[in-house]
C-alpha positions as CSV (number, residue, x, y, z in Angstrom):
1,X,0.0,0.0,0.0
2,X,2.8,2.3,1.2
3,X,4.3,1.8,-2.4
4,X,1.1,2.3,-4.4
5,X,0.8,5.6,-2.2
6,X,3.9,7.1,-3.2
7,X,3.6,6.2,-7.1
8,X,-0.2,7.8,-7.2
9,X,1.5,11.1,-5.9
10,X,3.2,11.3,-9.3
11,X,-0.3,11.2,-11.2
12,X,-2.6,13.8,-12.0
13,X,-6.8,13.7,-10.3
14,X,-9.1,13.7,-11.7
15,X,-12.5,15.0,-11.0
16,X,-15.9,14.6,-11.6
17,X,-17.5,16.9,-13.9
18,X,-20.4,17.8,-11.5
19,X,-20.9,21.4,-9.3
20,X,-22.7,19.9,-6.3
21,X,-20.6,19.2,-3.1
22,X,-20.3,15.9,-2.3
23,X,-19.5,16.5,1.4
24,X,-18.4,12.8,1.8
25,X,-19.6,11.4,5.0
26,X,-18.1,7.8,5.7
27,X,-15.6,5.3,3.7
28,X,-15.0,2.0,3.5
29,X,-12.0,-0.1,1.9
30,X,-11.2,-2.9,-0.1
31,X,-9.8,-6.1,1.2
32,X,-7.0,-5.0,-0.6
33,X,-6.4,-1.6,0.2
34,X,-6.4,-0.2,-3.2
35,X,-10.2,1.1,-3.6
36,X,-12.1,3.5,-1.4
37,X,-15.8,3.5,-1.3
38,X,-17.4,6.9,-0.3
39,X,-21.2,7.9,0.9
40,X,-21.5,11.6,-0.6
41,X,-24.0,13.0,1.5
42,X,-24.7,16.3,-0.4
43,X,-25.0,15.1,-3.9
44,X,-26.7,11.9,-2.8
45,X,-24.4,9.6,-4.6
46,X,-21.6,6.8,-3.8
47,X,-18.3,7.4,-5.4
48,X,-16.0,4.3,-5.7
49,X,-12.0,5.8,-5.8
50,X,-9.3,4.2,-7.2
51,X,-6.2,5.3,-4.6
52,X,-3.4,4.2,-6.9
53,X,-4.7,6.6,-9.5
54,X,-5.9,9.1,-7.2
55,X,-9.6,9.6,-8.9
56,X,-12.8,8.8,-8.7
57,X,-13.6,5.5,-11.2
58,X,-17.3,5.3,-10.8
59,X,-20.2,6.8,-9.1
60,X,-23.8,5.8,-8.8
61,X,-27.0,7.7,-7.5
62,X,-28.3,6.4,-4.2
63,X,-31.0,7.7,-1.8
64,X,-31.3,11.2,-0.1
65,X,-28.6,12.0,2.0
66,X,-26.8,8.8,2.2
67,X,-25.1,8.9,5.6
68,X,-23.2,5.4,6.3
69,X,-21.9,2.7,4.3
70,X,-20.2,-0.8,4.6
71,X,-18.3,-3.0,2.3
72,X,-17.6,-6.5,1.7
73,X,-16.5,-8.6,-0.8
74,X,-18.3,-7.6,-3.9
75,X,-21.5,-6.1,-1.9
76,X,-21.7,-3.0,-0.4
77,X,-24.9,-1.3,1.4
78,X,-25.6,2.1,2.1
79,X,-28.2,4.1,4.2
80,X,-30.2,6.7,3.1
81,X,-31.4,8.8,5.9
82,X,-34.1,11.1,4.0
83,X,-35.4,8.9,1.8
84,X,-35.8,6.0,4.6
85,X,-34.4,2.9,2.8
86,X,-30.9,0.8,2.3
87,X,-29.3,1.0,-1.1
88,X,-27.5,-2.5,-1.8
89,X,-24.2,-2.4,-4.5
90,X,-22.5,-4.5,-6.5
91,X,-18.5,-3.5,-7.0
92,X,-16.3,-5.0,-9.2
93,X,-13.9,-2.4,-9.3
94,X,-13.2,-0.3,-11.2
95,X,-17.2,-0.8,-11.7
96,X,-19.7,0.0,-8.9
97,X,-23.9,-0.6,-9.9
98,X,-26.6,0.2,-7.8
99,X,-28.4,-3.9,-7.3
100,X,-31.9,-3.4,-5.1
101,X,-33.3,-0.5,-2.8
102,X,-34.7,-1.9,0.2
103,X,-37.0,0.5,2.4
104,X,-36.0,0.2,5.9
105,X,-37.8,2.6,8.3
106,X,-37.3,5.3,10.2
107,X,-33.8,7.6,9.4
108,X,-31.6,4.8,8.7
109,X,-27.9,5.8,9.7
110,X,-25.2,3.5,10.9
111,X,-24.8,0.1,9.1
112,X,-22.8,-3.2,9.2
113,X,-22.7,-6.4,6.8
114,X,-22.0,-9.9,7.3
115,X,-23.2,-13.2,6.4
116,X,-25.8,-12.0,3.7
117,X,-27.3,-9.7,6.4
118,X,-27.4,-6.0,6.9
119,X,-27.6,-4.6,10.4
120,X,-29.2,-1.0,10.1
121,X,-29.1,1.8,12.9
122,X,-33.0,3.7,12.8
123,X,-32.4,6.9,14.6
124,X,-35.7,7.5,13.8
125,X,-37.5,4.6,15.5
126,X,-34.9,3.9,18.7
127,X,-34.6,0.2,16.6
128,X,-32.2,-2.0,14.8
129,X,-33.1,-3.4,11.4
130,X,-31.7,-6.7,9.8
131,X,-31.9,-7.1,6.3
132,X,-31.5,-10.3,4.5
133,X,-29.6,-9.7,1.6
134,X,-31.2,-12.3,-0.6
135,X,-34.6,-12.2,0.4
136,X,-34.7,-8.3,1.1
137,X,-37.1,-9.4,4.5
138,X,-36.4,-6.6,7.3
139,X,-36.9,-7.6,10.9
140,X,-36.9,-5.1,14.3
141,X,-36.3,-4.7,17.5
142,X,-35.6,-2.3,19.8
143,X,-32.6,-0.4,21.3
144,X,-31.5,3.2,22.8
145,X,-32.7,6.2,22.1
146,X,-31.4,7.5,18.8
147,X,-29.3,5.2,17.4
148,X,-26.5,6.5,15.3
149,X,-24.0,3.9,14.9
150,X,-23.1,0.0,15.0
151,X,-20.3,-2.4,14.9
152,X,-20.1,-6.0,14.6
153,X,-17.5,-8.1,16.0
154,X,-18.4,-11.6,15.5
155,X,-22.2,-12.6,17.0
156,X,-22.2,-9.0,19.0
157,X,-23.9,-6.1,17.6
158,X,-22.5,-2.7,19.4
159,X,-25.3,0.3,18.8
160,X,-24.0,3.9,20.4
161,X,-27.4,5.6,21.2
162,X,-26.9,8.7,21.4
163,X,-29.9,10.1,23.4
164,X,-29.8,7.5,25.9
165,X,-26.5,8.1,26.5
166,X,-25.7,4.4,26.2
167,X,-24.3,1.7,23.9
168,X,-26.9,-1.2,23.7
169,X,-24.7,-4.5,22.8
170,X,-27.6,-6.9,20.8
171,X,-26.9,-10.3,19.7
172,X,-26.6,-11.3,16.3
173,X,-28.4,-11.4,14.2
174,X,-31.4,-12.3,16.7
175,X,-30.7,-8.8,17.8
176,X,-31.4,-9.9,21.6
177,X,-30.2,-7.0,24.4
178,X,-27.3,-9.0,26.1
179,X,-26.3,-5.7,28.1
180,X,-26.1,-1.5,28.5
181,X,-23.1,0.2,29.1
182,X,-23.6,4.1,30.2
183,X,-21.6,6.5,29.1
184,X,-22.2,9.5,31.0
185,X,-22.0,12.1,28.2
186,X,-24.1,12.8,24.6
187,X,-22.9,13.0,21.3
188,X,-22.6,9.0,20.7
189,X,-20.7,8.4,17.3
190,X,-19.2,6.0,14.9
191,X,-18.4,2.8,17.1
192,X,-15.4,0.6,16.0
193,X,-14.6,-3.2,17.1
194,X,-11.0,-4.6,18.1
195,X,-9.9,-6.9,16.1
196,X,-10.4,-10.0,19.0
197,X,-14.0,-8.5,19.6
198,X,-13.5,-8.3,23.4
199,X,-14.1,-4.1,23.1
200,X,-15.4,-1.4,21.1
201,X,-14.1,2.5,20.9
202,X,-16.7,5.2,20.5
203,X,-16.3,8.6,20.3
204,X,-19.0,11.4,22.8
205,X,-18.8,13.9,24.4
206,X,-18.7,14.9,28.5
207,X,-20.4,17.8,30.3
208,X,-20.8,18.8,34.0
209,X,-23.3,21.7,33.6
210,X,-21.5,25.1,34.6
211,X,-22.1,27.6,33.4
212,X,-20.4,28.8,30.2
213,X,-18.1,31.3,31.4
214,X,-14.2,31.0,29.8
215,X,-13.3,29.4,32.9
216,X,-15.3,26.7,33.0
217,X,-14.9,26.3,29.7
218,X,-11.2,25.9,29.6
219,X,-11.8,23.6,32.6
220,X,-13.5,21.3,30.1
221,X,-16.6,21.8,31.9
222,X,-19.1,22.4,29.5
223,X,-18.5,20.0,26.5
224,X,-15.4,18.3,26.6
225,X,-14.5,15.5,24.0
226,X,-13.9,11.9,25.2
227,X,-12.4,8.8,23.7
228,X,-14.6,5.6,25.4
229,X,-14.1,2.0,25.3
230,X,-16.8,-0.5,26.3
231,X,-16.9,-4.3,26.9
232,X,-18.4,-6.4,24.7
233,X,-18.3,-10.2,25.6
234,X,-19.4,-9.3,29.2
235,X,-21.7,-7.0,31.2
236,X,-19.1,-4.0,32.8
237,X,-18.7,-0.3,33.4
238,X,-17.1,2.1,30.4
239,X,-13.3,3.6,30.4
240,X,-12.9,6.5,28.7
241,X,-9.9,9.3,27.7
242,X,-9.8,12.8,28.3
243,X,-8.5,14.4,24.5
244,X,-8.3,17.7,25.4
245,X,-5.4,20.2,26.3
246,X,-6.5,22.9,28.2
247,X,-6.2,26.0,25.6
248,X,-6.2,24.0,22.6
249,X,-9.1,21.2,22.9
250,X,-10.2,19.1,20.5
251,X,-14.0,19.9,19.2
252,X,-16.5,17.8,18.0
253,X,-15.0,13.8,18.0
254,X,-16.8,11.7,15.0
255,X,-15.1,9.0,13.4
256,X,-12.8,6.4,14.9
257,X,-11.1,3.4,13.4
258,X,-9.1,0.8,14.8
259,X,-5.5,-0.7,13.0
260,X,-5.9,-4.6,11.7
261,X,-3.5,-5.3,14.8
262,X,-6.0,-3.1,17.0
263,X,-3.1,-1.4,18.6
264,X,-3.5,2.1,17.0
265,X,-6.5,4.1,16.9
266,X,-7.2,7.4,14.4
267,X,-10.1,9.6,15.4
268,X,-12.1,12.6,13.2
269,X,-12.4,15.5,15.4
270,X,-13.8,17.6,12.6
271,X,-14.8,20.8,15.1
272,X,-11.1,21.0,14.7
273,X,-10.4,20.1,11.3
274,X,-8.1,17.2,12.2
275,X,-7.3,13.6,12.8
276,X,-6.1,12.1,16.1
277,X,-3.6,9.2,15.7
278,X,-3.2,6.8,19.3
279,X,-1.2,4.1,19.8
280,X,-2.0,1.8,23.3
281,X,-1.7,1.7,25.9
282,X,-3.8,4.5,26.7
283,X,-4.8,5.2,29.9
284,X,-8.4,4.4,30.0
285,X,-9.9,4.8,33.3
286,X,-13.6,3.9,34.4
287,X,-14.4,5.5,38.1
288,X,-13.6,8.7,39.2
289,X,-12.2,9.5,36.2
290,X,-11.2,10.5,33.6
291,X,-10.0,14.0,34.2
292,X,-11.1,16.9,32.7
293,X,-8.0,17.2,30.2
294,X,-5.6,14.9,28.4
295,X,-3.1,12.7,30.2
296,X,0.0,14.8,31.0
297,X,2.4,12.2,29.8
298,X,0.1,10.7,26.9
299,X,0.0,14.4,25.6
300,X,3.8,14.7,25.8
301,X,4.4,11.1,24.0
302,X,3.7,11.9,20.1
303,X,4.3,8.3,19.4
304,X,0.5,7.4,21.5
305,X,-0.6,11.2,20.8
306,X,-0.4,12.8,17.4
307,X,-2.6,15.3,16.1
308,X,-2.7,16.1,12.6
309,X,-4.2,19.2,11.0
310,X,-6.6,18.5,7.9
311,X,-8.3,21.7,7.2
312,X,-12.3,22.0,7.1
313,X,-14.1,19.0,8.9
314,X,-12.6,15.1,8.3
315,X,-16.2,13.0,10.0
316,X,-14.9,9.4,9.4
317,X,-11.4,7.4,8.7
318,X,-10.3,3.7,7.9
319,X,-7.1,1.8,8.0
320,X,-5.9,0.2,5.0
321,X,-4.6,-3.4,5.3
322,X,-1.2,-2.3,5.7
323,X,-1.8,-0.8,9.4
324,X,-0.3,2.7,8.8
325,X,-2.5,4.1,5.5
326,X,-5.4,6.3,7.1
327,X,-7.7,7.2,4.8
328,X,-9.8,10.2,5.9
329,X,-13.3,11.8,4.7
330,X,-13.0,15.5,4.7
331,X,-17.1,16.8,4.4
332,X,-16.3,20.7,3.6
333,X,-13.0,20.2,1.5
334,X,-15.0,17.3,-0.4
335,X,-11.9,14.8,-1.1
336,X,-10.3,11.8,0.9
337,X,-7.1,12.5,2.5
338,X,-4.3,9.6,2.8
339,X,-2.2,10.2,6.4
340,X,0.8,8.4,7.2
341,X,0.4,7.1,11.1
342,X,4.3,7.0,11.5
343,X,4.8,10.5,10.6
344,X,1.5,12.1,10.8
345,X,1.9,13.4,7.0
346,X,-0.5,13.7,4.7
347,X,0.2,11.6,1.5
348,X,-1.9,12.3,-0.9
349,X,-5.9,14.6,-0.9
350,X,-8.1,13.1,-3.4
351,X,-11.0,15.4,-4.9
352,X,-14.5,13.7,-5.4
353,X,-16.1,17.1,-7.1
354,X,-17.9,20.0,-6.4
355,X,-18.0,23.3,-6.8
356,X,-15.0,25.5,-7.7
357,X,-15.6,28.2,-5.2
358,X,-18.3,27.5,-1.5
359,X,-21.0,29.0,-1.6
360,X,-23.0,31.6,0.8
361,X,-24.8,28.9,2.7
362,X,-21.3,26.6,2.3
363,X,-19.4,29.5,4.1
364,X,-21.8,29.6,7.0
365,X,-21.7,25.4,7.0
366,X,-17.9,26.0,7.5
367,X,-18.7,28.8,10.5
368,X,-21.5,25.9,12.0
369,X,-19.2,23.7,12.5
370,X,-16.1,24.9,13.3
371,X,-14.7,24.4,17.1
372,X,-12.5,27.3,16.2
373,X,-14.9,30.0,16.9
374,X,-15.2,28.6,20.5
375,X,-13.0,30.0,23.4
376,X,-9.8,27.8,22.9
377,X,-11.6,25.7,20.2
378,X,-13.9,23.2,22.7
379,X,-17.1,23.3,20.7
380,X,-18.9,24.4,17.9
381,X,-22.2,25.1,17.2
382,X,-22.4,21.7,16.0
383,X,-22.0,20.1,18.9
384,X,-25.3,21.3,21.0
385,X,-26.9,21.5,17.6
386,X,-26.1,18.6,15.9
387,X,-26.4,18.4,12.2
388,X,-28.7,22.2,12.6
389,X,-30.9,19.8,15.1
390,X,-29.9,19.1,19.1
391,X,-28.3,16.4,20.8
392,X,-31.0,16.4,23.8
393,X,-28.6,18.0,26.3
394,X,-29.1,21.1,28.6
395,X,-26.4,24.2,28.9
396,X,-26.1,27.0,31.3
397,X,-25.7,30.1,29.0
398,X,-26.5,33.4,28.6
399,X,-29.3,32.9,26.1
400,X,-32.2,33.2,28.7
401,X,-30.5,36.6,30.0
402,X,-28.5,34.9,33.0
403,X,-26.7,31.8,34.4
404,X,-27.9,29.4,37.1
405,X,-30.4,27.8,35.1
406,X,-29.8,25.0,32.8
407,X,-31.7,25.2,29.1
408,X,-31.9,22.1,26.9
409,X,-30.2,22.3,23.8
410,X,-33.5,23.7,20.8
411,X,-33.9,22.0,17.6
412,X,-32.7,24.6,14.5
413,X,-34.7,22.8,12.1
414,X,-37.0,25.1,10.3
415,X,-35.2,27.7,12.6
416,X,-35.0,30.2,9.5
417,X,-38.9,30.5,9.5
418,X,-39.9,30.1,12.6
419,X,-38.8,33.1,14.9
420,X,-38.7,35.0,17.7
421,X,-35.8,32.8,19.0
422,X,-34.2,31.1,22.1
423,X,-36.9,29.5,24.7
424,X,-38.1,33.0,26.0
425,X,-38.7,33.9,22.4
426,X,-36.8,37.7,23.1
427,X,-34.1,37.5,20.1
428,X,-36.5,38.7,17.1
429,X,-33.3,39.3,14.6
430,X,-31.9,36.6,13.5
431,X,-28.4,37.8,12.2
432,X,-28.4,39.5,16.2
433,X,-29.4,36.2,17.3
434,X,-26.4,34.1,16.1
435,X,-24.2,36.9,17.1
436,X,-25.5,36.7,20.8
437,X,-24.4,33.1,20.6
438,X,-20.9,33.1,19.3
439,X,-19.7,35.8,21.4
440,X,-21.5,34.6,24.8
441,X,-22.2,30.9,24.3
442,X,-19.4,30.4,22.5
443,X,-17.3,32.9,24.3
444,X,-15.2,33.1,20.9
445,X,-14.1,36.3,18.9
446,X,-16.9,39.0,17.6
447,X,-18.5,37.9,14.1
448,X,-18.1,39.8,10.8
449,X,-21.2,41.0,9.2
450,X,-20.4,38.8,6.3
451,X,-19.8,35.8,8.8
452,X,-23.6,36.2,10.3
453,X,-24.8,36.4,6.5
454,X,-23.6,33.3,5.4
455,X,-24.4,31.6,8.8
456,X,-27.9,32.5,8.7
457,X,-27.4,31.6,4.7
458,X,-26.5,27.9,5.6
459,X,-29.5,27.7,8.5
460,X,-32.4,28.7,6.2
461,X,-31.0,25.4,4.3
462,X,-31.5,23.5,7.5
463,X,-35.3,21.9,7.3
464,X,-37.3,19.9,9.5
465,X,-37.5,15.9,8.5
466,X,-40.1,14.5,6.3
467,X,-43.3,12.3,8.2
468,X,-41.9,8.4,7.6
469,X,-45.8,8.2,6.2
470,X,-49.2,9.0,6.3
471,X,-51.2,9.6,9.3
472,X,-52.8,6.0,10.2
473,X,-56.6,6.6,12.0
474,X,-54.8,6.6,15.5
475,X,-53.0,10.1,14.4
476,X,-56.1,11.5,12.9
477,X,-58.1,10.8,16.1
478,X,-54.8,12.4,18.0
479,X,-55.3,15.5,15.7
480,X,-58.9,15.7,16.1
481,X,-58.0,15.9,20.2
482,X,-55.3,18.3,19.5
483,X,-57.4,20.9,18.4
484,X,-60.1,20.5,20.3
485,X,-58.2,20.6,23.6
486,X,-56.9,24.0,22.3
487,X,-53.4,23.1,21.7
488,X,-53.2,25.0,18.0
489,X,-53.9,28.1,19.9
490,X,-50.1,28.4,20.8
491,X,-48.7,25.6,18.2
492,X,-50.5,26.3,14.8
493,X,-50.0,24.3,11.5
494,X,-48.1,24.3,9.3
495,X,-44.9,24.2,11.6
496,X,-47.0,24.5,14.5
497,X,-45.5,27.3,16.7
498,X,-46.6,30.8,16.9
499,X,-44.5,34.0,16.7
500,X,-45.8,35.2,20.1
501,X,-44.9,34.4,23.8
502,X,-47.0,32.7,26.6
503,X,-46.7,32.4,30.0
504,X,-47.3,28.4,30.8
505,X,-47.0,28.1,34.6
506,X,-43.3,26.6,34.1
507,X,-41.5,30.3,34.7
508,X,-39.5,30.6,37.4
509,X,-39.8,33.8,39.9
510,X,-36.3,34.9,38.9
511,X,-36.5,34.3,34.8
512,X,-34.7,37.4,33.0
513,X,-37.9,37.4,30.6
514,X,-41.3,36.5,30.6
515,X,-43.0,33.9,28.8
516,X,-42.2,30.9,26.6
517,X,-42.3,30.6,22.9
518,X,-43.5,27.5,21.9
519,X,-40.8,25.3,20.0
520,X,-42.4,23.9,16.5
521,X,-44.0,20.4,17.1
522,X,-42.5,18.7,14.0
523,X,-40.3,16.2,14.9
524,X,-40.7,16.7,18.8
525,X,-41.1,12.8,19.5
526,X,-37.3,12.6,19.2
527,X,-36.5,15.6,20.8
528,X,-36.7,14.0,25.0
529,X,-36.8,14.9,27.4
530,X,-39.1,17.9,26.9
531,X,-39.9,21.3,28.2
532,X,-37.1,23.7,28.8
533,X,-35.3,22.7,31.2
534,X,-36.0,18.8,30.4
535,X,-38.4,18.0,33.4
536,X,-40.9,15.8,31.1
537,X,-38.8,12.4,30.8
538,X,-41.9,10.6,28.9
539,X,-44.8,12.5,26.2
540,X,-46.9,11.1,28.8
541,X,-45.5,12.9,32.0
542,X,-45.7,16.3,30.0
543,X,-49.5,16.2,29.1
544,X,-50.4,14.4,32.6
545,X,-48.3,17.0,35.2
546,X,-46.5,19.8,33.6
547,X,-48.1,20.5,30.4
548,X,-52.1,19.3,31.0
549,X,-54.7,21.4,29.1
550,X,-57.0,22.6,31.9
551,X,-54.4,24.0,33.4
552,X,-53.4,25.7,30.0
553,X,-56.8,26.4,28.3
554,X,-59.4,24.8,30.6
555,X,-59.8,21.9,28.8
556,X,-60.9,18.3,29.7
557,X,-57.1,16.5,30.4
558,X,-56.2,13.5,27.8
559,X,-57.4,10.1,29.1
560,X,-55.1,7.5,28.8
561,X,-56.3,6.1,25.2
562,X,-56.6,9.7,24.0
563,X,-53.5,10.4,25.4
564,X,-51.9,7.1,22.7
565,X,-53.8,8.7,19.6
566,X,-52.1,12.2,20.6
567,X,-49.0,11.3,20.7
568,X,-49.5,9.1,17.6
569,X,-50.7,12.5,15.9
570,X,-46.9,14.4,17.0
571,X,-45.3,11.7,16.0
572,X,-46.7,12.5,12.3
573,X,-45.4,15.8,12.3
């Protein structure tokens, strides 16, 4: 591989004649090493590269934002997570061909092959699917909250949930629960097996709920980035690592991947456009730890601790056969970078298309997620607000006018059209709004104009998930009850919110401001716990204490049968 490497820096790329960005989003390799196979998430497409020549050979159409693939022998599968299904491929390289589509459920992400089955994360159901291959027959079951990711490592099936805060390790392929592991922190990501199947490494994030002042966040004390390890063969506790210096952290962990020997590890930390290369030992540590910052000695040691910089945001990686070749997905710079482990040097960048110069909306992705306009780079908008939506947590920040209160993280989907904003509803300008939040959330350095532009540019882009289907007779009973308990007074169609602010019985005496604006309903199945400050654990706790309609609108409270059909109707929206 090493050898191939060096000749394809003597060639010329080439690149598809095609403007969209591809923004790849995960990669897979050959048995070989020689091919890379890439899920382009913005131009809905996977693209099969030849390394050696350093170009794209072949690339199909697949399903609306295609978000996770894997790859073996000649069959390849991909999830589609707008358009709800599993595209299946057939590669004979330099040939790739799209073979069946195979509807899935629910916002398909994370996916694994073997044995003529596909294991399918459905962040949108809190399941697991298994295709058969052959037969195209999907089965269920249920796991955490928000899956994102799986890995497989032999007859264990490792799902990082990231709501739940949890991996769930299933059987396989019955998909039987064998055991939960907690992780004590959000942001679950990719999830990769050692080679001997005894653990898996995930990627999250830690927070202890201080407010953010630049103290506590250099302390790493309000999102701090974690490398975890869990057990897989038996029921025990989580280590994790600490990856962050204090003044230069490491934002927004993704992708990790483990060597064919499983002693070295690379991780995506895209918030700061790089890639982390570890070699074990590390010092993993599982109670009262693990500090809030990096090893002293591990940081020291750039043989275990190496961090490379790859400019705008690398999400996933994979080692080639070889057990030094990294091969990197960069989303903004749309190519795959080739890192050297020994040296840390980047090889060779490989474009897969797009346009010649970003875009207004690209420029403001870029801004979204960049850890760099953070105080000493620890988060980016991104990471409250994952992917423009939120990752279910609560911050102490100066959004609601003061600190001592925690706020859970609101959805920006549909955010462009659906102001006043923040939960008190008191930022009616946009452009002021995001300005308020980089330089007090974010405690980073003042936005240009032009910055704010193409930031609210890129959210307007940002829209609320289509319904997985039509509204059975359940959901039209639960609307029926919706209106007629008075609940469209504050929550109206189409997006159902309202530009105006209410007072709901939930303030507290000292709240800066008065009032709640309501947060649109679409999508708010998935958005637990509710209310906000995240009292409501359940649908059914909000509507039967802290949300009931007599005490809003002197209406008859939901029953418990109506209460089934109502939430059936939200989870529509």
């Amino acid at each position: 591989m090493r050898t191939i490497l060096l000749l394809a820096l003597l060639l010329p790329a080439t690149v598809p004649r095609d403007d969209r960005d591809r923004s790849p989003y995960d990669v897979a390799l050959s048995s070989d090493g020689r091919w890379a196979l890439v899920a382009n998430a913005t131009s809905d497409s996977v693209a099969l590269v030849d390394l050696e020549a350093g170009k794209v050979a072949a690339e199909v159409p697949v399903g609306r934002r295609p978000f996770s693939l894997a790859w073996q022998g000649a069959t390849a599968a991909v999830t589609n997570w707008l358009s709800d299904d599993l595209t299946i491929l057939r590669i004979e390289p330099p040939k790739l061909a799209v073979a069946a589509t195979v509807p899935v459920g629910d916002e398909p992400r994370g996916v694994a092959l073997a044995a003529g089955r596909a294991y399918v994360a459905l962040s949108g159901e809190n399941a697991v699917a298994v295709v058969d291959l052959a037969s195209r027959a999907v089965t269920k079951a249920a796991t955490g909250d928000e899956p994102w990711h799986l890995a497989l490592a032999g007859d264990r099936l490792a799902v990082s949930c990231s709501n739940s805060q949890d991996v769930r390790v299933h059987e396989a392929p019955s998909l039987k629960l064998l055991h939960r592991v907690e992780m004590r922190g959000h942001n679950l990501r990719r999830i990769a097996a050692a080679p001997d199947g005894s653990v898996a490494y995930v990627c999250n994030i830690a927070e202890r709920g201080r407010p953010a002042t630049k103290d506590n966040i250099d302390r790493g004390w309000v999102v701090a980035s974690r490398l975890s390890r869990v057990p897989l063969r038996e029921e025990s506790f989580r280590e994790a690592v600490s990856l962050d210096p204090r003044g230069k952290a490491v934002a927004d962990v993704d992708g990790v991947a483990v060597s064919p020997d499983g002693k070295a590890l690379a991780v995506a930390a895209g918030g700061t456009h790089e890639l982390l290369l570890l070699r074990l030992p590390l010092p993993f540590v599982a109670f009262g730890g693990p500090g809030d910052h990096i090893d002293a000695d591990l940081l020291k040691d750039a043989t275990r601790f190496r961090r490379v910089d790859l400019g705008g945001r690398p999400v996933a990686a994979a080692f080639a056969p070889d057990g030094r070749t990294v091969v990197a997905t960069n989303y903004l710079s749309n190519s795959l970078q080739v890192v050297d482990f020994e040296t840390g040097k980047v090889t060779r960048a490989i474009p897969l298309g797009g346009p010649a110069e970003p875009s207004l909306a690209r420029r403001g992705e870029s801004i979204f997620y960049d850890g760099r306009r953070s105080f000493n780079q620890w988060y980016s908008c991104h990471s409250c607000h994952v992917d423009g939506h939120t990752n279910g947590s609560a911050y102490d920040t100066m959004n609601d006018g003061r600190y001592g209160n925690l706020k859970k993280t609101l959805s920006l989907r549909g955010v462009a059209k659906t102001g006043p904003w923040t939960w008190h509803g008191w930022q009616t300008d946009l452009r002021n709004t995001l300005a308020h939040s980089l330089r007090t959330t974010m405690q980073g350095p003042e936005p240009k104009a032009e910055d704010l532009e193409a930031l609210a540019a890129f959210l307007a882009t940002i829209d609320f998930v289509p319904p997985a289907g039509p509204r059975d007779e359940p959901a039209r009973r639960g609307e029926a009850l919706f209106k007629n308990h008075g609940c469209s007074t504050c929550h109206e169609p189409p997006d159902y919110t309202t530009g105006e602010t209410y007072r709901v019985g939930l303030e507290a005496p000292d709240d800066a401001y008065s009032g709640f604006n309501p947060p649109s309903l679409r999508g708010v199945v998935l958005r637990g716990p509710w209310l906000h400050d995240g009292r409501a654990h359940t649908l059914g706790d909000l509507f039967a204490k802290h949300h009931r309609p007599f005490k809003l609108a002197e209406k008859p409270d939901f029953t418990p049968e109506e209460l089934k059909d109502l939430i059936a109707f939200l989870r529509s929206l």
